[in-house]
N, C-alpha and C positions, 0 to 999 in steps of 0.2 A: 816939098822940095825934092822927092824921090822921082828920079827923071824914067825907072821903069828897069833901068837896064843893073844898074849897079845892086851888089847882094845888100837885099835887104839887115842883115847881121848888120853888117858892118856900116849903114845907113845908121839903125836905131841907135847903137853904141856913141858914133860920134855926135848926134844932132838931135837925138831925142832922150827928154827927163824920164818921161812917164807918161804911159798909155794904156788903153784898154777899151774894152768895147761894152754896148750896153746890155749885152746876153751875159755880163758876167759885170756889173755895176759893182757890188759889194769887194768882188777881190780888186778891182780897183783902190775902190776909196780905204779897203785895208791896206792894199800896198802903199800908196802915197804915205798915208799917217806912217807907215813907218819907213819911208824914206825922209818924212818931215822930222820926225821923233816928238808927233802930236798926233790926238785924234783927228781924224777928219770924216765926214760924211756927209752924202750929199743930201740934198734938201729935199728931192723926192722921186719917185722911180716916175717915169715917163711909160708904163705898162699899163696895157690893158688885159683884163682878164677874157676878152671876147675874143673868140675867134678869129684868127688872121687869115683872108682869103688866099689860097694857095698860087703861085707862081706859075706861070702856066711854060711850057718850053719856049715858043716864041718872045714872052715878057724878058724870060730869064735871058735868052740869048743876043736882044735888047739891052739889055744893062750891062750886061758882059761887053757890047762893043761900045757904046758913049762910055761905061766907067772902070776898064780894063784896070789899069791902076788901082783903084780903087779896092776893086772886089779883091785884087794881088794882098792887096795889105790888109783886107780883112780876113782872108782865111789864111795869111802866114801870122797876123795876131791872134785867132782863134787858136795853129798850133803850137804856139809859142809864151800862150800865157797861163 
């Protein structure tokens, strides 16, 4: 529902519980349990230990324009959790 323009602060505050990304799975599933005031954790990491082929400028400048939004809310959740 983040239409792009509006500060994200004050998006997550009124419309979102709880978030998190999966380069940091673990502080996730700690924060939830204790916003639950339960354990909680997830059922299994989606990691591989193999090397991930690198992003090349053209790829990355590519995703940047189809998931403009997108990438906005991953590296303001990256600095923000």
């Amino acid at each position: 529902g983040w239409d792009g323009v509006e500060d994200l602060s004050a998006f997550f505050t009124r419309h979102v519980f709880h978030c998190g990304v999966l380069e940091r799975s673990d502080e996730f599933a700690r924060g939830l349990g204790e916003k639950l005031d339960r354990p909680f954790s997830l059922p299994h990491d989606n990691r591989d230990a193999a090397e991930r082929p690198a992003v090349t400028p053209g790829q990355r400048a590519k995703l940047e324009r189809i998931y403009t939004r997108d990438i906005l809310l991953y590296e303001w959740l990256m600095s923000h959790s």
